[in-house]
N, C-alpha and C positions, 0 to 999 in steps of 0.2 A: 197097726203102724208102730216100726220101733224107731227112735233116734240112733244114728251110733256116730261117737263123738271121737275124734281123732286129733291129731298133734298137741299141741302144746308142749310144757317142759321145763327146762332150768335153763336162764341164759342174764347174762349181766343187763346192768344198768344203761341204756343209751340202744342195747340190741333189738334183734326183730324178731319174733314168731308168729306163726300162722294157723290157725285151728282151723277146721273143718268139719261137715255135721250132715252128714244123708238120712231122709225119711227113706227108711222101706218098706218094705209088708204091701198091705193091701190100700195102698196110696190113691185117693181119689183125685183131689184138689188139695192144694197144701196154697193157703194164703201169707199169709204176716208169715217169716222168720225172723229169729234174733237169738241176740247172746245177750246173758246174764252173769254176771258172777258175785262169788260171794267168799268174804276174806273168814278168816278165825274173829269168831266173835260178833260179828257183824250182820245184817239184815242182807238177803238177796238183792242186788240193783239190776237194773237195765244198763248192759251196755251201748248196745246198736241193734235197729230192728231196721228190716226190712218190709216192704209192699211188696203182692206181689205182682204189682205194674213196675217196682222197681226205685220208689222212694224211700229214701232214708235217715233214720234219724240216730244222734248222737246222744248219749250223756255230752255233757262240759267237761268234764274228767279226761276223756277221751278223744273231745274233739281236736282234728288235727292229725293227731296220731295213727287209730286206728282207722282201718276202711273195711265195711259190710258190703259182701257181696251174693250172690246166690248165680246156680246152675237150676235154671225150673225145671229143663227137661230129667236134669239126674235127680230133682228134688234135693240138694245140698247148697248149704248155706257157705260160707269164707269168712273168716275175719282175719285180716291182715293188721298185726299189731308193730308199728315202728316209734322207735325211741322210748322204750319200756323204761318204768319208773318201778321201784318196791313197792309203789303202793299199788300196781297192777297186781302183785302177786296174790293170787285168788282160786278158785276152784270155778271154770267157767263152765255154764250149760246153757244149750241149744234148748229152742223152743219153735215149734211149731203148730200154728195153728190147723189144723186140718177138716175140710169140707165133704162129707159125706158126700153117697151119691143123693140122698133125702132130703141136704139140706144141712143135717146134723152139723153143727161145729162142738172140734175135741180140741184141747190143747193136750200137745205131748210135751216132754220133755227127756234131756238126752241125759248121760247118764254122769255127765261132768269130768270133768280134764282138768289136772293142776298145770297152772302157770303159776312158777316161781322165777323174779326179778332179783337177782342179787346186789347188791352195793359196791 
């Protein structure tokens, strides 16, 4: 199973970007999604995770702002980010959790995408 991590990028202060994140390979069941990021210097956080019945949960940082969404049948995750702040500017990665056909649970992780927020 590999993640592959898509949009992000350079956009001002108040603008919108949207990241995106498909499991592929040998995909059984893919539970929990979510985005993570992590700035210069700083520990990896939780941004938004998803259920995969479809519940979700925010950082405070981000509530409001961003929206988690996911595609089960493509197995790809969304995050839709409006009214970006510099301190969103981060290196964000997808994660998912994935369900063997045995039962097994793996987490993957994607290979990270820079969002940079300018001033």
């Amino acid at each position: 199973v590999q993640l592959q991590a898509s949009g992000g990028g350079l956009v001002q202060a108040g603008g919108s970007l949207s990241v995106s994140c498909a499991a592929t390979g040998r995909v059984f069941i893919i539970n929990d999604m979510g985005w993570y990021r992590q700035a210069p210097g700083k520990q990896r956080e939780l941004v938004a995770r998803i259920t995969r019945g479809g519940d979700t949960n925010y950082s405070d940082s981000v509530k409001g702002r961003f929206t988690i969404s996911r595609d089960k049948p493509r197995n790809t995750v969304y995050l839709q980010m409006n009214s970006l702040k510099p301190e969103d500017t981060a290196v964000y990665y997808c994660s998912a959790e994935h369900q063997a056909w045995n039962g097994v649970l793996h987490n993957y992780w994607g290979q990270g995408t820079q969002v940079t927020v300018s001033s």
